[in-house]
Backbone as CSV, one residue per row, in Angstrom:
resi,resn,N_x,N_y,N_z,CA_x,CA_y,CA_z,C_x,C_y,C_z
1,UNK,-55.345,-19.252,-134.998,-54.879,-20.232,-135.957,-55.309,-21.625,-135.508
2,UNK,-55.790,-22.359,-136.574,-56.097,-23.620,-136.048,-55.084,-24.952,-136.604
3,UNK,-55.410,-25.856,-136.139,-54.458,-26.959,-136.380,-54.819,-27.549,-137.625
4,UNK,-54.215,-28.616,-138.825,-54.665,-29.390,-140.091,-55.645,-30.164,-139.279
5,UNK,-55.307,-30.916,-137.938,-56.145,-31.722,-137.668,-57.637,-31.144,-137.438
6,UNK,-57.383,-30.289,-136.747,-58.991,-29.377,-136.565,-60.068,-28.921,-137.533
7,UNK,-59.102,-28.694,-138.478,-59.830,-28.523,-140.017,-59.933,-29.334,-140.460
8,UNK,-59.348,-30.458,-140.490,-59.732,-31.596,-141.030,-61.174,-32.184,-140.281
9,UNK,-60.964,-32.194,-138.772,-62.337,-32.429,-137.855,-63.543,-31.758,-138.547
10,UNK,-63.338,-30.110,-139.098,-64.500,-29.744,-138.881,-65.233,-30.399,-140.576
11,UNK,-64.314,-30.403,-141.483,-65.096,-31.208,-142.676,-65.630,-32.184,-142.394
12,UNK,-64.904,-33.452,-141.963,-65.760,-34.443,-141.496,-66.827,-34.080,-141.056
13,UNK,-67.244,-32.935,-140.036,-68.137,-32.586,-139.449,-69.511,-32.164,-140.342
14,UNK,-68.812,-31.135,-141.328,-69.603,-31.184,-142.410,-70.470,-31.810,-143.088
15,UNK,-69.655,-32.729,-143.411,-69.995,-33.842,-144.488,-70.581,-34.901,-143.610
16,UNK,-70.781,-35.123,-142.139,-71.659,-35.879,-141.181,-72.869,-34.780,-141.743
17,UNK,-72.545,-33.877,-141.373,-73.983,-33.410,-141.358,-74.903,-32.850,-142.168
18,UNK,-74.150,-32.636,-143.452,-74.950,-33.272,-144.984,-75.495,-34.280,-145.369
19,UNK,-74.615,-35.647,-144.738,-75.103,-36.626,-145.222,-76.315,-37.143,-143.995
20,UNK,-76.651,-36.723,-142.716,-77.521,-36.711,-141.950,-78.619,-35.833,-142.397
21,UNK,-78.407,-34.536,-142.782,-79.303,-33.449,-143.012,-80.220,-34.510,-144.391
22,UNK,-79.444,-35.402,-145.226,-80.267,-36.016,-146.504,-81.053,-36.640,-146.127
23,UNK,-81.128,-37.256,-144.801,-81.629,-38.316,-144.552,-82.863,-38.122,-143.797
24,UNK,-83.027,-36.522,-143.539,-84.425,-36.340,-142.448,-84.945,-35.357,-143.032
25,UNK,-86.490,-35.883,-143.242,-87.251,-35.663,-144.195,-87.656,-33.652,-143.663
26,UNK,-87.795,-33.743,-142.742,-88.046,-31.948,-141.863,-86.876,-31.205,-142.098
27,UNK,-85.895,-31.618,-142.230,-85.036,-30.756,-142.267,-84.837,-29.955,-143.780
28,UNK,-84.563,-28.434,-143.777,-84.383,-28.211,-144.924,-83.394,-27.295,-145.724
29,UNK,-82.276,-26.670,-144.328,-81.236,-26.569,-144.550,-80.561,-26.120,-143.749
30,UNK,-78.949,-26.578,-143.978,-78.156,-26.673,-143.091,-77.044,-25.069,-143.338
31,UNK,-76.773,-24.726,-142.563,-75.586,-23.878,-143.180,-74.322,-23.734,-141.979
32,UNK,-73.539,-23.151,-142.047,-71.610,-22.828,-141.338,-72.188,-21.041,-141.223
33,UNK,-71.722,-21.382,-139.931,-71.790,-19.851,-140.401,-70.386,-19.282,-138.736
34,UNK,-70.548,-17.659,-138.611,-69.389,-17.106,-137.890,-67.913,-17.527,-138.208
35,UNK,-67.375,-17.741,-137.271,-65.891,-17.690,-137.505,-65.204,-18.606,-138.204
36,UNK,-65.639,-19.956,-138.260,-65.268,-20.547,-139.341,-65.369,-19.962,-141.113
37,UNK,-66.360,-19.675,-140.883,-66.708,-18.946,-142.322,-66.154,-18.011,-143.071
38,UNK,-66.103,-16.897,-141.836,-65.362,-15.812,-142.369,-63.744,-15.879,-141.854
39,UNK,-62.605,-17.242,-141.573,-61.588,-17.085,-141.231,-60.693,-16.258,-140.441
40,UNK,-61.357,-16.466,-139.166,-60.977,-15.922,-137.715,-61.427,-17.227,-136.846
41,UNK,-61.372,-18.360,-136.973,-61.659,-19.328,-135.910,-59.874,-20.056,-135.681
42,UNK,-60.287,-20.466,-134.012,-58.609,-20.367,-133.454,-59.233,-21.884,-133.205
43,UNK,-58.495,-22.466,-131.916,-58.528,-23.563,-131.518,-59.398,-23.713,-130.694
44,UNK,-59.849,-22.545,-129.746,-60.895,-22.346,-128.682,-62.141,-22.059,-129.703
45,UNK,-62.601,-22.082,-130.823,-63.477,-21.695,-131.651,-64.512,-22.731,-131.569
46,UNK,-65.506,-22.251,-131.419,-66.730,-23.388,-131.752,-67.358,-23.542,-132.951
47,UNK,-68.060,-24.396,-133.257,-68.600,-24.540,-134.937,-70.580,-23.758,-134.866
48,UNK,-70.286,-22.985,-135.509,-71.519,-22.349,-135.701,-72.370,-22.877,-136.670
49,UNK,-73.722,-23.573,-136.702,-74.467,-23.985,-137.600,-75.970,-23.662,-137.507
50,UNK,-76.511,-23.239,-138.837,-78.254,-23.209,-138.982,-78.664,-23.839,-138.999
51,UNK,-79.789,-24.747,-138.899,-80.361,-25.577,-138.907,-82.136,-25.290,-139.404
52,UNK,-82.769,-25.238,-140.486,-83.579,-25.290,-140.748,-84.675,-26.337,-141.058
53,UNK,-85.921,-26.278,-139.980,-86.874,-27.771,-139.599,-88.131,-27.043,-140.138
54,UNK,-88.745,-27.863,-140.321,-90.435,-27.879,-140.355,-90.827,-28.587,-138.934
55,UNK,-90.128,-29.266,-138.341,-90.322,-29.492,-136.810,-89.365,-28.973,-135.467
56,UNK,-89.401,-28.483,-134.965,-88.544,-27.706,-134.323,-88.621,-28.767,-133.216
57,UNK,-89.144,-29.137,-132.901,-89.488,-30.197,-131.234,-88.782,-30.911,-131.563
58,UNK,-88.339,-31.642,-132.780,-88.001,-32.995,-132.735,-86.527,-32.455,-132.580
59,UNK,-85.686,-31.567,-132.806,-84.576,-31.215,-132.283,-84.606,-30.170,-130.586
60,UNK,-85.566,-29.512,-130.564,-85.298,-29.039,-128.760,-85.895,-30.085,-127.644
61,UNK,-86.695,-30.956,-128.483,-86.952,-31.859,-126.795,-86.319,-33.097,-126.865
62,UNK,-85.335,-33.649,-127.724,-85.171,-34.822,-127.840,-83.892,-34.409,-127.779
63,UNK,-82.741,-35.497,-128.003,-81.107,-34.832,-128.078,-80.312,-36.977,-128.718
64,UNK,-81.774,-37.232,-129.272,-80.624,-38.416,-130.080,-80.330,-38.204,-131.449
65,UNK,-80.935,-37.128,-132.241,-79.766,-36.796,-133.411,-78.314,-35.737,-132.731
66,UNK,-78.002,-35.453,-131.304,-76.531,-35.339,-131.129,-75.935,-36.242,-131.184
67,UNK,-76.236,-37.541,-130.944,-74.792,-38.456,-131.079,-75.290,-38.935,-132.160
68,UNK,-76.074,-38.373,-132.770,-76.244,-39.222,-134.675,-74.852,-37.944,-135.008
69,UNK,-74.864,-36.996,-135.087,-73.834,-36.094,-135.476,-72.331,-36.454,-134.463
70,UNK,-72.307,-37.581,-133.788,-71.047,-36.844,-133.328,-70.636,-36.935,-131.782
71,UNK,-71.912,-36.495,-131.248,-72.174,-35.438,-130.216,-71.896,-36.864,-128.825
72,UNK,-71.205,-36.323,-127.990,-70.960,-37.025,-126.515,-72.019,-36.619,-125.688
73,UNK,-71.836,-35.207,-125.788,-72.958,-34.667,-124.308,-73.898,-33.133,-125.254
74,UNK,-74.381,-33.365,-124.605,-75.296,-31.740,-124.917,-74.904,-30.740,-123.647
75,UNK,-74.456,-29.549,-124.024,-73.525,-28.691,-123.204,-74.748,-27.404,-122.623
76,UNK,-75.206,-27.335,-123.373,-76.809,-25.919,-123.232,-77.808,-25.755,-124.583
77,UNK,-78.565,-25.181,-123.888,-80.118,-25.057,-124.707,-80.295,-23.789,-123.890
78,UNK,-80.343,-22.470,-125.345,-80.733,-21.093,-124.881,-81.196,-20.434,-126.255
79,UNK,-82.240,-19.750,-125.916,-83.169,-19.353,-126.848,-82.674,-17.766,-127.415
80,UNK,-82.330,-17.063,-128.684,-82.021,-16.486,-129.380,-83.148,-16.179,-130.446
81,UNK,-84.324,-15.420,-129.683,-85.182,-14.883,-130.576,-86.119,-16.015,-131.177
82,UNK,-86.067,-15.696,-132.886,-86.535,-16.992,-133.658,-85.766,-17.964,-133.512
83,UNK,-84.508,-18.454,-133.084,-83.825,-19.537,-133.055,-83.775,-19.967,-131.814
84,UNK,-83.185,-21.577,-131.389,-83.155,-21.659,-130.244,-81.702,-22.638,-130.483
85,UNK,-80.563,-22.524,-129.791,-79.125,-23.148,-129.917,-79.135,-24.028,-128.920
86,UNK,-78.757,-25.199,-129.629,-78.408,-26.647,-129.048,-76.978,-26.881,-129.279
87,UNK,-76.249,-26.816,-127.948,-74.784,-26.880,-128.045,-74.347,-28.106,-127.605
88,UNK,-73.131,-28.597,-128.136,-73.192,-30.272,-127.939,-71.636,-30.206,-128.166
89,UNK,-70.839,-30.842,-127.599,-69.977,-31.208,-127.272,-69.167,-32.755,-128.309
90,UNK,-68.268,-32.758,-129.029,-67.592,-33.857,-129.573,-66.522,-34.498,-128.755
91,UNK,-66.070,-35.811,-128.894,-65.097,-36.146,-127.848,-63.509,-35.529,-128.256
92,UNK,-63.479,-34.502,-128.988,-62.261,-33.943,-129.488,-62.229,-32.580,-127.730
93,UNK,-63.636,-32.817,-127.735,-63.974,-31.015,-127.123,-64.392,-30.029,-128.024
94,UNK,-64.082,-29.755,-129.283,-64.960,-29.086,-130.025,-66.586,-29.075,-130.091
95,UNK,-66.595,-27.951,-129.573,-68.707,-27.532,-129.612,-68.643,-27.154,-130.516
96,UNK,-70.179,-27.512,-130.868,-70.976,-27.434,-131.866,-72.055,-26.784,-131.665
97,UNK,-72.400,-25.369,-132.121,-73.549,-24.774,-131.611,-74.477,-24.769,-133.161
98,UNK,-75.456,-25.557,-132.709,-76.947,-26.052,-133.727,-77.633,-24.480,-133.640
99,UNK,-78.459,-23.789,-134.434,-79.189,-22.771,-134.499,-80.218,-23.543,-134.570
100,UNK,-81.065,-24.132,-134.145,-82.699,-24.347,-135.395,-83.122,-23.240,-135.137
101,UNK,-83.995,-23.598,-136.442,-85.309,-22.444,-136.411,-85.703,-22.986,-137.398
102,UNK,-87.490,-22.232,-137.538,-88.123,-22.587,-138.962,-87.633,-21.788,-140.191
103,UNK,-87.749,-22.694,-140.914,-87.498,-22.097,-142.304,-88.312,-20.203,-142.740
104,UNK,-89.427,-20.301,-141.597,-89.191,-18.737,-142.139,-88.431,-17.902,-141.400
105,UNK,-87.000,-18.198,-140.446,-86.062,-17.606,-140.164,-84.932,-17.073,-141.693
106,UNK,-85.403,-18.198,-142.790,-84.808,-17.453,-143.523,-85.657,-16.811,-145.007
107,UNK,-86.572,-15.604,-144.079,-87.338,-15.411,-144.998,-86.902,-14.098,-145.615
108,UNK,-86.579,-13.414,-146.712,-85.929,-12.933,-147.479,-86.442,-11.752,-148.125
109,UNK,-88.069,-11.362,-147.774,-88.552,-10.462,-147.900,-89.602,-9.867,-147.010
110,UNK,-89.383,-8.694,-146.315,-87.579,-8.397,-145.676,-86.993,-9.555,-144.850
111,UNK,-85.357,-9.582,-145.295,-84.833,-9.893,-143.993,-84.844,-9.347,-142.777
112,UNK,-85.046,-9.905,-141.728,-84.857,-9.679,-140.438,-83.463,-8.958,-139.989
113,UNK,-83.136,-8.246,-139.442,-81.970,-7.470,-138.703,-80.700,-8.503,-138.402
114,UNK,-81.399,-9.253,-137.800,-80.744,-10.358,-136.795,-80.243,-11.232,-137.537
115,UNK,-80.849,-11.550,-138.673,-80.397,-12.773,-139.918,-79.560,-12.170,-140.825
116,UNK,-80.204,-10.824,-141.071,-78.833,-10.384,-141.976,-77.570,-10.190,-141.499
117,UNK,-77.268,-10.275,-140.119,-76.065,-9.971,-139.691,-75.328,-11.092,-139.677
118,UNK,-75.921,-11.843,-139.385,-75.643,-13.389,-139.303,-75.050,-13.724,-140.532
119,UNK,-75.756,-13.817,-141.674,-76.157,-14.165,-143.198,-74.484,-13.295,-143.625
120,UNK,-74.831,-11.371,-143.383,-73.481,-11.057,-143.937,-72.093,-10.822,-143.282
121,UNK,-72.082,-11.587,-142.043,-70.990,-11.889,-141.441,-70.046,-12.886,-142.172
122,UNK,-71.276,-14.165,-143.025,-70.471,-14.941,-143.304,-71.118,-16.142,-143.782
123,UNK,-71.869,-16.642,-144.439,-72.649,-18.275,-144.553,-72.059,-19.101,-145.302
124,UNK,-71.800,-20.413,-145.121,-71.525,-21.160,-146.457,-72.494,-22.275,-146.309
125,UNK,-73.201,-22.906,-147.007,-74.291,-23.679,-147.437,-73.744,-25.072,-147.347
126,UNK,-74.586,-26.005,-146.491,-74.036,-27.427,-146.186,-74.578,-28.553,-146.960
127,UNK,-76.303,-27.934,-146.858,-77.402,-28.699,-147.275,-78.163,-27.669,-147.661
128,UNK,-78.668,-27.395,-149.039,-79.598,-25.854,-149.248,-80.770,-27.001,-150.720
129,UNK,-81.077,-27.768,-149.952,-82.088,-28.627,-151.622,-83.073,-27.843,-152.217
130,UNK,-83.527,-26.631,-151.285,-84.770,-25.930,-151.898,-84.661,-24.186,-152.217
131,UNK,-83.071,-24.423,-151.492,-82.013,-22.768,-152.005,-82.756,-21.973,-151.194
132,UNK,-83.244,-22.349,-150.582,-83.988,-20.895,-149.004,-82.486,-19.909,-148.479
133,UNK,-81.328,-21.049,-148.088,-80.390,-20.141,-147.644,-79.582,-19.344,-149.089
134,UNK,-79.533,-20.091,-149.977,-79.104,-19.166,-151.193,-79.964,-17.971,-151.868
135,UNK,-80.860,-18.012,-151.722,-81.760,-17.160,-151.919,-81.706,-15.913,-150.589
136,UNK,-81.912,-16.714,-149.570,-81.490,-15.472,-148.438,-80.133,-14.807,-148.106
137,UNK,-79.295,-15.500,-148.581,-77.616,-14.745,-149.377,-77.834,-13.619,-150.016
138,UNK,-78.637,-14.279,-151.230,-78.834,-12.910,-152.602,-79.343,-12.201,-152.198
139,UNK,-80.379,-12.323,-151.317,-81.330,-11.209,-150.588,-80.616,-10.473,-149.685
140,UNK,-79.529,-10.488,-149.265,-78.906,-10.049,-148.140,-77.434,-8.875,-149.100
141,UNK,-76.924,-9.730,-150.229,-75.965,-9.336,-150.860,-76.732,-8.070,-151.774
142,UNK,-77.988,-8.159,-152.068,-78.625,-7.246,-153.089,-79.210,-6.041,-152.274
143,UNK,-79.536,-6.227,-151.045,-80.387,-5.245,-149.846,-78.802,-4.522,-149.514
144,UNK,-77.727,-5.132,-149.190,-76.797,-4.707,-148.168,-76.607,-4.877,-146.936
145,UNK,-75.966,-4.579,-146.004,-76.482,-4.856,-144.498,-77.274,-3.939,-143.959
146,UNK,-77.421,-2.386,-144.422,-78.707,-1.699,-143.474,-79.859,-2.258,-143.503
C-alpha cells in the first residue's frame, strides 16, 4: 500500500516527464510500466519507465536529463538485452528505473518475448505522439502472451 503523498509524487513524476519527453526532439515514447501499473506497488516500490530514443548515447553516457527529471544521483546503469536501465534516485528516495531503448524495442511484428511480458504485465502510455507503444499494446492484446 502506498501513501496519497507517494501517489501524488509519482504523477508529478509523470507529468515532469511528459512535459520533458515534448521537449526532446529523439525521444519518442515514454511509457509506466510494472507495479505501478498493474496495482501492486508498496512504498519500497520503484517507478518503472520506457523510454524510447532515436539516440540512445545521449541518455547512457551523459546523466544531465536526470536532474532535468528530478533526479539527485544516478544509482546504476545495467544492460537488459535491447534495453539498457538508468536508475536515478529523487530526494524523496523514490527510484526511478529509465528503460531506453530504440524504438525498434517496440516493434510489433513479431513482438519480442521479453517486450511482451513487459507490455502484458501492464503499460500505461506517458508520451506515445507516433502510437509505437499503442500499437505495440494492440499487438500484444491481439497475439496474447504466448
Amino acid at each position: 500500500m502506498v501513501t496519497e503523498e507517494r501517489t501524488k509524487e509519482l504523477q508529478r513524476l509523470l507529468t515532469t516527464l511528459r512535459e520533458w519527453a515534448e521537449e526532446q526532439p529523439d525521444v519518442l515514447a515514454v511509457g509506466l510500466v510494472g507495479s505501478w501499473v498493474h496495482g501492486e506497488a508498496g512504498m519500497d516500490s520503484d517507478v518503472d519507465v520506457v523510454l524510447l530514443t532515436e539516440d540512445q548515447r545521449l541518455y547512457l553516457q551523459g546523466d544531465a536529463w536526470v536532474y532535468e527529471l528530478g533526479g539527485i544521483k544516478l544509482v546504476k546503469t545495467r544492460r537488459w538485452g535491447p534495453m539498457t536501465e538508468r536508475r536515478f534516485a529523487l530526494s524523496s528516495g523514490l527510484e526511478v528505473e529509465i528503460g531506453v531503448a530504440s524504438p525498434s524495442w517496440a516493434t510489433n511484428e513479431p513482438v519480442d518475448a521479453g517486450t511482451r511480458r513487459v507490455v502484458t504485465d501492464g503499460m500505461s502510455i506517458v508520451y506515445d505522439p507516433q502510437e509505437l507503444l499503442a500499437k505495440l499494446i494492440d499487438a500484444c492484446e491481439r497475439h496474447g502472451v504466448g
